[in-house]
PDB file with one MODEL, atoms N, CA, C and O in Angstrom:
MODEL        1
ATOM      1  N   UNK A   1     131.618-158.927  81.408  1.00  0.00           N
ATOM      2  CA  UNK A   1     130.181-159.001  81.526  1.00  0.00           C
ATOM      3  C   UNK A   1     129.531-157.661  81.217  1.00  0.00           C
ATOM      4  O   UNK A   1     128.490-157.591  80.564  1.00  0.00           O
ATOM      5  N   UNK A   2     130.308-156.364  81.806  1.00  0.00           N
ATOM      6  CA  UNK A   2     129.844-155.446  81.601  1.00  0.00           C
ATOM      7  C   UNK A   2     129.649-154.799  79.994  1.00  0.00           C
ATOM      8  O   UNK A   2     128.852-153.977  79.543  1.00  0.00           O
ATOM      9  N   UNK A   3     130.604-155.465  79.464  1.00  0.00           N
ATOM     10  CA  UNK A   3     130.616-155.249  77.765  1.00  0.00           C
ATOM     11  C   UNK A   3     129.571-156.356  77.084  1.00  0.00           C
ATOM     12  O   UNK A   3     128.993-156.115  76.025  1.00  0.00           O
ATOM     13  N   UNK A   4     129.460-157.168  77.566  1.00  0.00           N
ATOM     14  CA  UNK A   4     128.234-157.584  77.261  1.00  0.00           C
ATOM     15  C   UNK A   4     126.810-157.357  77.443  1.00  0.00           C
ATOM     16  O   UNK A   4     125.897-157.634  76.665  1.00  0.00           O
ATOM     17  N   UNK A   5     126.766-156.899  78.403  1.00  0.00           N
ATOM     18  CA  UNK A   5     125.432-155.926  78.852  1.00  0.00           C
ATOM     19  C   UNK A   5     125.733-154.587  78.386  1.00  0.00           C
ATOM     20  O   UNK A   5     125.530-153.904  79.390  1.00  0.00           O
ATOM     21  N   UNK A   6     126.117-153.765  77.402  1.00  0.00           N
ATOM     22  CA  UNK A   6     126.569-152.182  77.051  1.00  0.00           C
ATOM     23  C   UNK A   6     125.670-153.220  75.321  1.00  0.00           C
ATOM     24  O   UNK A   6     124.592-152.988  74.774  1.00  0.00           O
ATOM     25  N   UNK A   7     126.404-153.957  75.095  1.00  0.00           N
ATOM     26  CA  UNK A   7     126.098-154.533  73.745  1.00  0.00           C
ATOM     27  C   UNK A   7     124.856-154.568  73.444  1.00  0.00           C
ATOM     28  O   UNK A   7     124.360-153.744  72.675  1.00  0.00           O
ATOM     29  N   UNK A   8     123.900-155.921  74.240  1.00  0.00           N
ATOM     30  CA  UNK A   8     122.749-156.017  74.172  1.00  0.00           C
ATOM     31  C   UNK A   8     121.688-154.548  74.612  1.00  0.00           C
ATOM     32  O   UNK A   8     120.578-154.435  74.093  1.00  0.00           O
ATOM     33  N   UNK A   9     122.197-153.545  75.576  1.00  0.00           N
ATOM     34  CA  UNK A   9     121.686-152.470  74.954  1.00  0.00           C
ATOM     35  C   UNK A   9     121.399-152.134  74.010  1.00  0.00           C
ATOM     36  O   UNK A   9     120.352-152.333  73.393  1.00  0.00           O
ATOM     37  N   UNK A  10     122.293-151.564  73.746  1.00  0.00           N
ATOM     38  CA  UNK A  10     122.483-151.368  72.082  1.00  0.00           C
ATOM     39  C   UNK A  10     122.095-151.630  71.384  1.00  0.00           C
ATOM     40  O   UNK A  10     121.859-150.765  70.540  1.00  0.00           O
ATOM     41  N   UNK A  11     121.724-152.906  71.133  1.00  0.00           N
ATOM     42  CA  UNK A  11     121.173-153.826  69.911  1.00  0.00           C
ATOM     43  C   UNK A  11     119.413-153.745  70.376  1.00  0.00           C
ATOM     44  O   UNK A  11     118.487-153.674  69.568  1.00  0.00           O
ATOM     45  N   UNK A  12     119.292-153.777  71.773  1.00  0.00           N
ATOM     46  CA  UNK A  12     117.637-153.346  72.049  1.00  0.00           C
ATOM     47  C   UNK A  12     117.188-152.337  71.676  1.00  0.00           C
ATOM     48  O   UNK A  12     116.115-152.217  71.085  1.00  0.00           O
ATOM     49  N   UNK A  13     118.204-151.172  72.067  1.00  0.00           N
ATOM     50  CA  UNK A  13     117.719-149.782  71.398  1.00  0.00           C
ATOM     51  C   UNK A  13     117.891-149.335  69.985  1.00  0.00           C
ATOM     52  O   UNK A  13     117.527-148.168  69.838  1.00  0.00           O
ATOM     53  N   UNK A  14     118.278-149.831  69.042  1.00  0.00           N
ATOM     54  CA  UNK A  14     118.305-150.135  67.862  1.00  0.00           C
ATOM     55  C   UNK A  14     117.057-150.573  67.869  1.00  0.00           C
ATOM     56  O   UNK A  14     115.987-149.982  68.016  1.00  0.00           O
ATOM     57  N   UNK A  15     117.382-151.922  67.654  1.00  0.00           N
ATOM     58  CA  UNK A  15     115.573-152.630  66.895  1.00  0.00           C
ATOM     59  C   UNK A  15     114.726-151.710  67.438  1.00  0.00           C
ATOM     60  O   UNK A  15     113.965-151.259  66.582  1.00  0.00           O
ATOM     61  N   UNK A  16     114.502-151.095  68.909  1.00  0.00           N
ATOM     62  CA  UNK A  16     113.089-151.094  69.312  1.00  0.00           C
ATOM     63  C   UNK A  16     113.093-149.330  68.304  1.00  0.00           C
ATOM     64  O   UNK A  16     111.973-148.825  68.224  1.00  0.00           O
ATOM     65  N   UNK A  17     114.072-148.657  67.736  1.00  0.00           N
ATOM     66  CA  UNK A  17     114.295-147.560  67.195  1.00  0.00           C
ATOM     67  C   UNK A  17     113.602-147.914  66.126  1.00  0.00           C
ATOM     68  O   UNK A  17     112.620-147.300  65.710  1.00  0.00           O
ATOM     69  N   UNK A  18     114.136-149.040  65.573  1.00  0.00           N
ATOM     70  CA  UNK A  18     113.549-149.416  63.840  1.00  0.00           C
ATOM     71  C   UNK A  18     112.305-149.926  64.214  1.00  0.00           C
ATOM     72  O   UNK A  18     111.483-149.122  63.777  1.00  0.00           O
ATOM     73  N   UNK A  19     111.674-150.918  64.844  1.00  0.00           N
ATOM     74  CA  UNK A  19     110.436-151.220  64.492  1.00  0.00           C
ATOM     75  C   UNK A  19     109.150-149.707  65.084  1.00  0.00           C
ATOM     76  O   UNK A  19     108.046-149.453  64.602  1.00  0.00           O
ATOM     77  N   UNK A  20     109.716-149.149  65.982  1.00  0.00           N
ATOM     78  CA  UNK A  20     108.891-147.568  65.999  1.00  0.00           C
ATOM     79  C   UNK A  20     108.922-147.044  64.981  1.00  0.00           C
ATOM     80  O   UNK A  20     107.872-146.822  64.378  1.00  0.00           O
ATOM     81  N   UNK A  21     110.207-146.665  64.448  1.00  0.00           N
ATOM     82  CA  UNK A  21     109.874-146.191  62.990  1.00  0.00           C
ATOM     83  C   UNK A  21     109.208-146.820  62.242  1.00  0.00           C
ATOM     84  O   UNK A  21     108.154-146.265  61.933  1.00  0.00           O
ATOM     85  N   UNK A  22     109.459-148.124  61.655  1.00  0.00           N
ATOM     86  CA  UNK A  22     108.102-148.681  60.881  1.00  0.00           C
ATOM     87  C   UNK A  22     106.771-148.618  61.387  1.00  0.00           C
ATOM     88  O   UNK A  22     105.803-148.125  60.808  1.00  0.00           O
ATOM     89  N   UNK A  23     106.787-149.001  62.189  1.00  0.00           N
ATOM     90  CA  UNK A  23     105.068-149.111  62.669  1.00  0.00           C
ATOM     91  C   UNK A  23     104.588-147.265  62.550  1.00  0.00           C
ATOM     92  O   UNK A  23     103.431-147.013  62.211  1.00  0.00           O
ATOM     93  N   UNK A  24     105.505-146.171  62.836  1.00  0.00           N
ATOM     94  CA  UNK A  24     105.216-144.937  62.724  1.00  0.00           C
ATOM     95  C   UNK A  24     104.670-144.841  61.180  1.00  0.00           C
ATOM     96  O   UNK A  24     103.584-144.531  60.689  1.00  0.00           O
ATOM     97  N   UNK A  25     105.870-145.232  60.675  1.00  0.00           N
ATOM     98  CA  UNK A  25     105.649-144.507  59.002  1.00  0.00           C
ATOM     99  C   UNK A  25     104.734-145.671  58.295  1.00  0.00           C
ATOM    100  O   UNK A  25     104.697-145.601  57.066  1.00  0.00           O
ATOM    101  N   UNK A  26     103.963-146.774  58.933  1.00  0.00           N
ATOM    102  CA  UNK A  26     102.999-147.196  57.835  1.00  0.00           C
ATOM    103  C   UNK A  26     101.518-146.609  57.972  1.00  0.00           C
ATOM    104  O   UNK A  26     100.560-146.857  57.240  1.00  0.00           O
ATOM    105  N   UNK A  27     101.572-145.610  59.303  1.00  0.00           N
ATOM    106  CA  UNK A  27     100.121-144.817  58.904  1.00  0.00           C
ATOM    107  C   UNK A  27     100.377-143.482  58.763  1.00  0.00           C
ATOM    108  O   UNK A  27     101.029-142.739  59.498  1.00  0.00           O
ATOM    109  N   UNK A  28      99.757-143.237  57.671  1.00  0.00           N
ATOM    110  CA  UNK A  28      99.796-142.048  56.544  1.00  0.00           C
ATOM    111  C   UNK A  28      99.389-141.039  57.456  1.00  0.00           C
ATOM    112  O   UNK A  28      98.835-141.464  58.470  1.00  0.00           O
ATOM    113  N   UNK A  29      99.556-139.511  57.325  1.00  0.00           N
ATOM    114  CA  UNK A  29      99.548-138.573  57.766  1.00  0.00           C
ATOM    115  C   UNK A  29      98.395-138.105  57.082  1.00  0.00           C
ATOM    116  O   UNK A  29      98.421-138.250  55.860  1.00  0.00           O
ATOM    117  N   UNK A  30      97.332-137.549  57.611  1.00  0.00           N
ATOM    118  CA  UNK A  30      96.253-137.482  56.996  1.00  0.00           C
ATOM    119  C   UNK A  30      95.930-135.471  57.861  1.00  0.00           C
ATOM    120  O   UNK A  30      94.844-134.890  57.863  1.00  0.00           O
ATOM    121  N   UNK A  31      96.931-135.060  58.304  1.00  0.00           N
ATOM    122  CA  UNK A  31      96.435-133.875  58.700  1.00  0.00           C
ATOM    123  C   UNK A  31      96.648-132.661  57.642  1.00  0.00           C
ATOM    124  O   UNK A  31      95.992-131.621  57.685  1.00  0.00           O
ATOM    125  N   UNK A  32      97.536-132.908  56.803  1.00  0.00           N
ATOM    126  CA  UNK A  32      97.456-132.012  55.368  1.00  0.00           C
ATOM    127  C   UNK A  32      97.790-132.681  54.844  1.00  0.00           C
ATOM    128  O   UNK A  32      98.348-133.682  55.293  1.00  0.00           O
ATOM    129  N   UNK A  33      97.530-132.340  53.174  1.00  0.00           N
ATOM    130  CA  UNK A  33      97.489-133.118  52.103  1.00  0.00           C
ATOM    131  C   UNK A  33      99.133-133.581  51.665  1.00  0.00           C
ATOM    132  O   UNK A  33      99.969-132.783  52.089  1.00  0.00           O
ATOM    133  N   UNK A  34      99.484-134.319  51.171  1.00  0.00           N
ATOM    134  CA  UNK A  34     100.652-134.947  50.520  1.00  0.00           C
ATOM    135  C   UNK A  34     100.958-134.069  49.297  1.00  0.00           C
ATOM    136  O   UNK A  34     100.214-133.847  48.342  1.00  0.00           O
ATOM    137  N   UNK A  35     102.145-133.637  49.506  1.00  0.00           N
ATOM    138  CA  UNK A  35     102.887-132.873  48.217  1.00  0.00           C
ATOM    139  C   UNK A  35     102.984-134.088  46.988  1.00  0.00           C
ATOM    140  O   UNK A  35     103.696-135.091  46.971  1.00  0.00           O
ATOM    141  N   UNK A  36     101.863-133.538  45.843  1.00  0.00           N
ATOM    142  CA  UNK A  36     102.385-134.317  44.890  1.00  0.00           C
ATOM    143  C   UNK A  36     102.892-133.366  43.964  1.00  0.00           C
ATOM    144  O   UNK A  36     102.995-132.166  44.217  1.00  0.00           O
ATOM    145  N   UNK A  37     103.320-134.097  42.505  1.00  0.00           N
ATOM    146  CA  UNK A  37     103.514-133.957  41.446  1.00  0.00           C
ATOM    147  C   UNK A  37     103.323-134.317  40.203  1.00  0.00           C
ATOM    148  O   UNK A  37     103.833-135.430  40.078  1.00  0.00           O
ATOM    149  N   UNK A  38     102.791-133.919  39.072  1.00  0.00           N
ATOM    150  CA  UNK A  38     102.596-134.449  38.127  1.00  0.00           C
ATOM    151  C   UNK A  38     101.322-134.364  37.774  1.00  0.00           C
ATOM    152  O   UNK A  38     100.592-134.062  38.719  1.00  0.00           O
ATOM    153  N   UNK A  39     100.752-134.530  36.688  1.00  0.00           N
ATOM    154  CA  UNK A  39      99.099-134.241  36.729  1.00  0.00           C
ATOM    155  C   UNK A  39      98.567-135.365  37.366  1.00  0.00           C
ATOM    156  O   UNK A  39      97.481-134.953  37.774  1.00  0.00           O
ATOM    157  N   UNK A  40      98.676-136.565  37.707  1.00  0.00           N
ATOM    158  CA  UNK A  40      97.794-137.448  38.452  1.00  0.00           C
ATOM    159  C   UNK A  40      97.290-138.302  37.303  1.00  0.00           C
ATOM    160  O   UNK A  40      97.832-138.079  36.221  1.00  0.00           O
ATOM    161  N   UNK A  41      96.445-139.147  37.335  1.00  0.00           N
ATOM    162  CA  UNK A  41      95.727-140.085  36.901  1.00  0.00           C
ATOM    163  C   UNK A  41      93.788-139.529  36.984  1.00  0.00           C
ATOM    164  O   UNK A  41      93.226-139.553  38.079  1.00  0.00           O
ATOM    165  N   UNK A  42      93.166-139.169  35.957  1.00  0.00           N
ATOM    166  CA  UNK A  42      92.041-138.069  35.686  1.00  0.00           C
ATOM    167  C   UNK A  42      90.865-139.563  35.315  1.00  0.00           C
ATOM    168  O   UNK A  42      90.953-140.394  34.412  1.00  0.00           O
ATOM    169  N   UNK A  43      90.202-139.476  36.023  1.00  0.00           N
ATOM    170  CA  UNK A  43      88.848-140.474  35.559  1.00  0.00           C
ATOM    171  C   UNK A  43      87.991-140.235  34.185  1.00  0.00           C
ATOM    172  O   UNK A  43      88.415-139.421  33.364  1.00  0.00           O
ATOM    173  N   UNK A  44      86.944-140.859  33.980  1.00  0.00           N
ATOM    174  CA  UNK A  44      86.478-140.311  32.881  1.00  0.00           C
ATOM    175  C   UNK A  44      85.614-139.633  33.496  1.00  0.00           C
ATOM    176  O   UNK A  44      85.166-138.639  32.924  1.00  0.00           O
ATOM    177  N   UNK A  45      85.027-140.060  35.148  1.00  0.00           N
ATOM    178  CA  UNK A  45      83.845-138.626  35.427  1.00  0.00           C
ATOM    179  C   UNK A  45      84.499-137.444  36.230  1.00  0.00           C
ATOM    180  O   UNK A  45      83.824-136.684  36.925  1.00  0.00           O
ATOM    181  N   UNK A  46      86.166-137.321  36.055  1.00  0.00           N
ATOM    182  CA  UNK A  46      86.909-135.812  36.108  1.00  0.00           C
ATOM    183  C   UNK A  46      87.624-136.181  37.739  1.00  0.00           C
ATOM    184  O   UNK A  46      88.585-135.565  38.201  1.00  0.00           O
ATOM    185  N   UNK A  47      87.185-136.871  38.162  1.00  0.00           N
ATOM    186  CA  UNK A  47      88.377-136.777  39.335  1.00  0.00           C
ATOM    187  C   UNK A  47      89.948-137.513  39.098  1.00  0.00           C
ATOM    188  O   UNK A  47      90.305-138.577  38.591  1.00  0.00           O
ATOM    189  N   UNK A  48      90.553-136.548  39.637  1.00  0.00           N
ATOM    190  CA  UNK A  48      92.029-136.846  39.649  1.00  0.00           C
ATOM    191  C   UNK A  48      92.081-137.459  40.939  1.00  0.00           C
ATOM    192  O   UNK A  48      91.228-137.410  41.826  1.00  0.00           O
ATOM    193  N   UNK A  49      93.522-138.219  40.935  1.00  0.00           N
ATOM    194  CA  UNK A  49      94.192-139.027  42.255  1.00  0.00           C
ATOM    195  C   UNK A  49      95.430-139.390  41.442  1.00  0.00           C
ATOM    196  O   UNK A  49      95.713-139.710  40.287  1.00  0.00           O
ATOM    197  N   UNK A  50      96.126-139.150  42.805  1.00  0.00           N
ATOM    198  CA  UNK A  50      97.376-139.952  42.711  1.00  0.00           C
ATOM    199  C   UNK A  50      97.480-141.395  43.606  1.00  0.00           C
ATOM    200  O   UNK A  50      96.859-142.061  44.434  1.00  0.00           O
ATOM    201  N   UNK A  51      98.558-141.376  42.923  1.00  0.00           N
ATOM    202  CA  UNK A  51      98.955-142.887  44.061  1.00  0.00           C
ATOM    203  C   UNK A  51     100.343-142.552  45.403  1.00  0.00           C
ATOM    204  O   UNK A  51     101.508-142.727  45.047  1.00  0.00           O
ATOM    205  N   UNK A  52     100.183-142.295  46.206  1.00  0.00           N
ATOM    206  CA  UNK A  52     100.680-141.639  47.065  1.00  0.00           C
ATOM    207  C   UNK A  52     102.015-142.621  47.408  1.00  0.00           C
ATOM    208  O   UNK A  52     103.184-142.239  47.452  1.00  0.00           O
ATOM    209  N   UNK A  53     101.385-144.344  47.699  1.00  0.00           N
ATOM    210  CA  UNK A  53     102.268-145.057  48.139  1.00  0.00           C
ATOM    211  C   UNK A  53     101.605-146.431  47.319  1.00  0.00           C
ATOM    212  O   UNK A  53     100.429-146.717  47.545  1.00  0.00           O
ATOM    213  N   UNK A  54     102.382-147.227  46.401  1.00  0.00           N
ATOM    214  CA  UNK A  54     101.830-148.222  45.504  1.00  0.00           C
ATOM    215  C   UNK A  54     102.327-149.427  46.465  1.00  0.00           C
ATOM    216  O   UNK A  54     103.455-149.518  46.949  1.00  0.00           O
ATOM    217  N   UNK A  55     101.350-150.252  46.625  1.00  0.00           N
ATOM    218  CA  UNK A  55     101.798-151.477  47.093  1.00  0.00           C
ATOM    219  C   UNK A  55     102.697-152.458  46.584  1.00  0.00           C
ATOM    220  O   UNK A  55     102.957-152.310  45.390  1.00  0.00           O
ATOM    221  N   UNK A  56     103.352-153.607  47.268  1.00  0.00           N
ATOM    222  CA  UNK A  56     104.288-154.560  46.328  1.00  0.00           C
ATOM    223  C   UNK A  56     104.109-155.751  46.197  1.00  0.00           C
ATOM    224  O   UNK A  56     104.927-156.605  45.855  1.00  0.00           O
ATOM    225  N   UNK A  57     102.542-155.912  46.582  1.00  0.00           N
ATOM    226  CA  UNK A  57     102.238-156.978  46.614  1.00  0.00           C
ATOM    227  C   UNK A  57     101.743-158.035  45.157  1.00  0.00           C
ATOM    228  O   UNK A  57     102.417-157.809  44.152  1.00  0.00           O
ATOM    229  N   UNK A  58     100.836-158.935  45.037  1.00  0.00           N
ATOM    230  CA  UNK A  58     100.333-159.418  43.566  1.00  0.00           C
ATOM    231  C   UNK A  58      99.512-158.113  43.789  1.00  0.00           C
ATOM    232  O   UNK A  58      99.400-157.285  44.693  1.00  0.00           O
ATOM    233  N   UNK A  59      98.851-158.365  42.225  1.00  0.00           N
ATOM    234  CA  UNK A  59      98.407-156.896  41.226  1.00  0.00           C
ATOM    235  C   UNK A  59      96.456-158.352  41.553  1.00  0.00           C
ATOM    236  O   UNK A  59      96.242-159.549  41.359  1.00  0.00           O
ATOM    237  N   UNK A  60      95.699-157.260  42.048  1.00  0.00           N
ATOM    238  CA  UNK A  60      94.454-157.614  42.591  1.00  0.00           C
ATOM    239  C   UNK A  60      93.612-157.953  41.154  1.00  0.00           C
ATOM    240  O   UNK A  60      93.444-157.145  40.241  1.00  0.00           O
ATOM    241  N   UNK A  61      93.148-159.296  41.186  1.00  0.00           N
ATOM    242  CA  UNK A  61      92.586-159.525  40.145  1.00  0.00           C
ATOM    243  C   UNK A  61      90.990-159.347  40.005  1.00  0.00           C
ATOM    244  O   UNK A  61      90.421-159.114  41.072  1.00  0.00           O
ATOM    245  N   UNK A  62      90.230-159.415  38.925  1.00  0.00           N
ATOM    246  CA  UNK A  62      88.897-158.783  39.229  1.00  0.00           C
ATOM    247  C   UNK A  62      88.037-160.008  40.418  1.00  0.00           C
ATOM    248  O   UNK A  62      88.189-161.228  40.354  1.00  0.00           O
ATOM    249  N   UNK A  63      87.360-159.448  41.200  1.00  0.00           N
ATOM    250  CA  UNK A  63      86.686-160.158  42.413  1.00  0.00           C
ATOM    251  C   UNK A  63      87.539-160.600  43.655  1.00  0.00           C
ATOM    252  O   UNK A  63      87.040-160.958  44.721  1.00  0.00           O
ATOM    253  N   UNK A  64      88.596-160.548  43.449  1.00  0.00           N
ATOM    254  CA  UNK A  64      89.340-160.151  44.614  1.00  0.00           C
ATOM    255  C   UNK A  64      88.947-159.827  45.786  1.00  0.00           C
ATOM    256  O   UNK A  64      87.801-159.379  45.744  1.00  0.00           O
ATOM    257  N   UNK A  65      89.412-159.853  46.878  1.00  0.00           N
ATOM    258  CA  UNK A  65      89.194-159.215  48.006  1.00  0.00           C
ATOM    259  C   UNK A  65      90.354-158.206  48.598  1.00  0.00           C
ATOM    260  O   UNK A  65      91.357-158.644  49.160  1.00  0.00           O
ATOM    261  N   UNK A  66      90.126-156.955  48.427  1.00  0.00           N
ATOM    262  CA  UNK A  66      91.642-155.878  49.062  1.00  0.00           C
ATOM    263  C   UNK A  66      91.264-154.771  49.881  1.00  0.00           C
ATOM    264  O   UNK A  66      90.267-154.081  49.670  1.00  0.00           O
ATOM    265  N   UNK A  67      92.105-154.602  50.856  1.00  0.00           N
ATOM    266  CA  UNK A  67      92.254-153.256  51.536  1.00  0.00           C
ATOM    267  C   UNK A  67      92.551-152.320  51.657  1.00  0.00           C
ATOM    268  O   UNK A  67      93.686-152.248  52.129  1.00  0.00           O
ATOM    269  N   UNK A  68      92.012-151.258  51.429  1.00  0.00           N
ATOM    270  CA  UNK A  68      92.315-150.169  50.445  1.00  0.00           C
ATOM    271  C   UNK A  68      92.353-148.993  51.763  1.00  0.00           C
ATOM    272  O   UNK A  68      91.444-149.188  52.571  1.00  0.00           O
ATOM    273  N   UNK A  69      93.157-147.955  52.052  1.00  0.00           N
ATOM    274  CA  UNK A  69      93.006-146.327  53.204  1.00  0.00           C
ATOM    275  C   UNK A  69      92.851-145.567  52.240  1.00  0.00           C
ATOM    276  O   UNK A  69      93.351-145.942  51.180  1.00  0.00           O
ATOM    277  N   UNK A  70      92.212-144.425  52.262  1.00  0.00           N
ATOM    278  CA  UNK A  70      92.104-143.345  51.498  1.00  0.00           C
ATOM    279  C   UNK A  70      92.113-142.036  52.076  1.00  0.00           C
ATOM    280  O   UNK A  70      91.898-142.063  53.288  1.00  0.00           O
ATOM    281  N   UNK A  71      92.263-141.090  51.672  1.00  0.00           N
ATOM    282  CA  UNK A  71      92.016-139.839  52.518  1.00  0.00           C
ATOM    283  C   UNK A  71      91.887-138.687  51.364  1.00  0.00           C
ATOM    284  O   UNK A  71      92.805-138.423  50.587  1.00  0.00           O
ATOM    285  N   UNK A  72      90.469-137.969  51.366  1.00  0.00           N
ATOM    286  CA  UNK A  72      90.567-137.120  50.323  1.00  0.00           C
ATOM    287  C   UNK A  72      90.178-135.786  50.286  1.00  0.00           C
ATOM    288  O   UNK A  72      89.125-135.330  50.731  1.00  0.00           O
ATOM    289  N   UNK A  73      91.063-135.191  49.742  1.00  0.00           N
ATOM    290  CA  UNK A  73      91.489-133.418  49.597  1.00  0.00           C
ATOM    291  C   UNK A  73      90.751-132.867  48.571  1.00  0.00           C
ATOM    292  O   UNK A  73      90.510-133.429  47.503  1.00  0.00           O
ATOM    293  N   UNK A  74      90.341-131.597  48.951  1.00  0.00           N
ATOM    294  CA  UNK A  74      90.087-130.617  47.782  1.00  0.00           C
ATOM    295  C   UNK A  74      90.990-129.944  47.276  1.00  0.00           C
ATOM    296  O   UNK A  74      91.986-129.779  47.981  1.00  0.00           O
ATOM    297  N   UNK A  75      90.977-129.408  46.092  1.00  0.00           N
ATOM    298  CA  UNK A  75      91.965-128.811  45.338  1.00  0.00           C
ATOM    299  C   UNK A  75      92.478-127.299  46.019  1.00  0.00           C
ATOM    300  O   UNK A  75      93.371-126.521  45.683  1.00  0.00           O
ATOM    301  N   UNK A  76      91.362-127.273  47.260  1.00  0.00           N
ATOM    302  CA  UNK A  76      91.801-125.806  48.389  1.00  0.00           C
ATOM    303  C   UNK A  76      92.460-126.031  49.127  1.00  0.00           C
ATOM    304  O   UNK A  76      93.009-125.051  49.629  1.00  0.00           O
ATOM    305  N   UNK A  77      92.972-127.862  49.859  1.00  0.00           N
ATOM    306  CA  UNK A  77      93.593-128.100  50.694  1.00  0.00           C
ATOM    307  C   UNK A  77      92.540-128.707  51.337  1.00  0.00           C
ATOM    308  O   UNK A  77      93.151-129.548  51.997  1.00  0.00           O
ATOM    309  N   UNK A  78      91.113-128.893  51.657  1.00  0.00           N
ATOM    310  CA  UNK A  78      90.517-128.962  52.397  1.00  0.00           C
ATOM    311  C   UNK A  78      90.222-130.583  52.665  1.00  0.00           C
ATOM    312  O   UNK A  78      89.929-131.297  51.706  1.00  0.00           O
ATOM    313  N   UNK A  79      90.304-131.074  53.878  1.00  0.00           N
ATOM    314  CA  UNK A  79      90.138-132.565  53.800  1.00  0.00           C
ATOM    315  C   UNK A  79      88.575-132.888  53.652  1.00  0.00           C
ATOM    316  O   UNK A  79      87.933-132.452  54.608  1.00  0.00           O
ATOM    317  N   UNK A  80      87.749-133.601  52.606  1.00  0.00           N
ATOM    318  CA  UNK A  80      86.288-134.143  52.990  1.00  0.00           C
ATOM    319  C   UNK A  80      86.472-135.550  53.744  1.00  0.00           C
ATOM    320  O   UNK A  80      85.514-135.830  54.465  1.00  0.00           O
ATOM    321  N   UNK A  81      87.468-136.448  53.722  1.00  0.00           N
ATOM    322  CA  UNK A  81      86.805-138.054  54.228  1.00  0.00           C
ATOM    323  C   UNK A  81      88.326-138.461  54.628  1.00  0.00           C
ATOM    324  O   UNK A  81      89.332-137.789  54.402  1.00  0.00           O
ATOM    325  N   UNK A  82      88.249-139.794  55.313  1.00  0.00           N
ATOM    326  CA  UNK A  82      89.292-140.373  55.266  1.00  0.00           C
ATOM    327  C   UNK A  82      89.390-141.376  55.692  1.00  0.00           C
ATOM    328  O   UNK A  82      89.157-141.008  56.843  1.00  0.00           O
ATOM    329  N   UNK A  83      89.548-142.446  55.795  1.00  0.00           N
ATOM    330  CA  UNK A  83      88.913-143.929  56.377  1.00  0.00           C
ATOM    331  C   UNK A  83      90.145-144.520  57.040  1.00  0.00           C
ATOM    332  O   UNK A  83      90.148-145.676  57.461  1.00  0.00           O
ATOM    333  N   UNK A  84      91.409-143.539  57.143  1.00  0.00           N
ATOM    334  CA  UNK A  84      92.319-143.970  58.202  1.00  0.00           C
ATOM    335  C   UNK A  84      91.723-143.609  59.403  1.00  0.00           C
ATOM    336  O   UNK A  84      91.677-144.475  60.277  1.00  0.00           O
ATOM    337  N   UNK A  85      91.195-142.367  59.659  1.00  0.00           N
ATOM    338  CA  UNK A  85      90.767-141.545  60.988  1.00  0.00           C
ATOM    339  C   UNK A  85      89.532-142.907  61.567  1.00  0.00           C
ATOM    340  O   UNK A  85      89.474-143.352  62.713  1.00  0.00           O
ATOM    341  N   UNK A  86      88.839-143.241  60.628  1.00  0.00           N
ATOM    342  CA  UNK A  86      87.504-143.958  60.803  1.00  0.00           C
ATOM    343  C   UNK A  86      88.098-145.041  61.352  1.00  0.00           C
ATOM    344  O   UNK A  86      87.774-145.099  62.538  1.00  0.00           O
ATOM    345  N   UNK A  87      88.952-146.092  60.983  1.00  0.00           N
ATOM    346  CA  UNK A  87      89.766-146.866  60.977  1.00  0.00           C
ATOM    347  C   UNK A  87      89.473-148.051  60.151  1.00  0.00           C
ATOM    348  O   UNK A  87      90.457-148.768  59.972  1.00  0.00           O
ATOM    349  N   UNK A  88      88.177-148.515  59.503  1.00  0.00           N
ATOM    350  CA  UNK A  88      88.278-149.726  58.529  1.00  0.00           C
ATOM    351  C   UNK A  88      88.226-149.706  57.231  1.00  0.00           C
ATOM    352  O   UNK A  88      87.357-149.069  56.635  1.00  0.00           O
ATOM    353  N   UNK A  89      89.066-150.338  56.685  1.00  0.00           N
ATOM    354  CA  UNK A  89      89.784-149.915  55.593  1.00  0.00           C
ATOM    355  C   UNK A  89      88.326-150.059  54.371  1.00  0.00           C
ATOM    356  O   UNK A  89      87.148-150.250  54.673  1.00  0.00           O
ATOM    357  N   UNK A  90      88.775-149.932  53.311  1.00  0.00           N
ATOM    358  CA  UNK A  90      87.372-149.738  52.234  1.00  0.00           C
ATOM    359  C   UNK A  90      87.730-150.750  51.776  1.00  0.00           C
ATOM    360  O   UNK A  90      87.108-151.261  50.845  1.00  0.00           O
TER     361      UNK A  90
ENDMDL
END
């Protein structure tokens, strides 16, 4: 019995390990900016962005309805906005 109760430990503290970690790592860290690389993706009215984390879901067709977090940096580091902190998505 006692090896059966050592087990189901185990297996509780596991999952409850993994679903903390997920639920941790699906909100973005918004207290300094994300190390990127690469020149980014440049608009035609001059702002750059990257894509930090691409979704895997269907590809949003025009009129759609989607939920979008953002959080955005100056090229000094400096944060202006962020609509995770706010909390509803754009």
């Amino acid at each position: 019995m006692a090896k059966y109760r050592a087990a189901i430990s185990i297996i509780l503290a596991l999952t409850a390990t993994f679903v903390l970690a997920r639920h941790n790592s699906q909100k973005p860290n918004t207290s300094a900016p994300t190390k990127v690389t690469g020149d980014g993706i440049k608009t035609p009215s001059g702002l750059t962005y990257w894509d930090i984390r691409v979704g895997n879901g269907d590809v949003a067709k025009e009129g759609s309805r989607v939920r979008v977090h953002y959080t955005g940096w100056l090229t000094s580091g400096k944060k202006f906005d962020s609509s995770v902190e706010r909390r509803p998505t754009f």
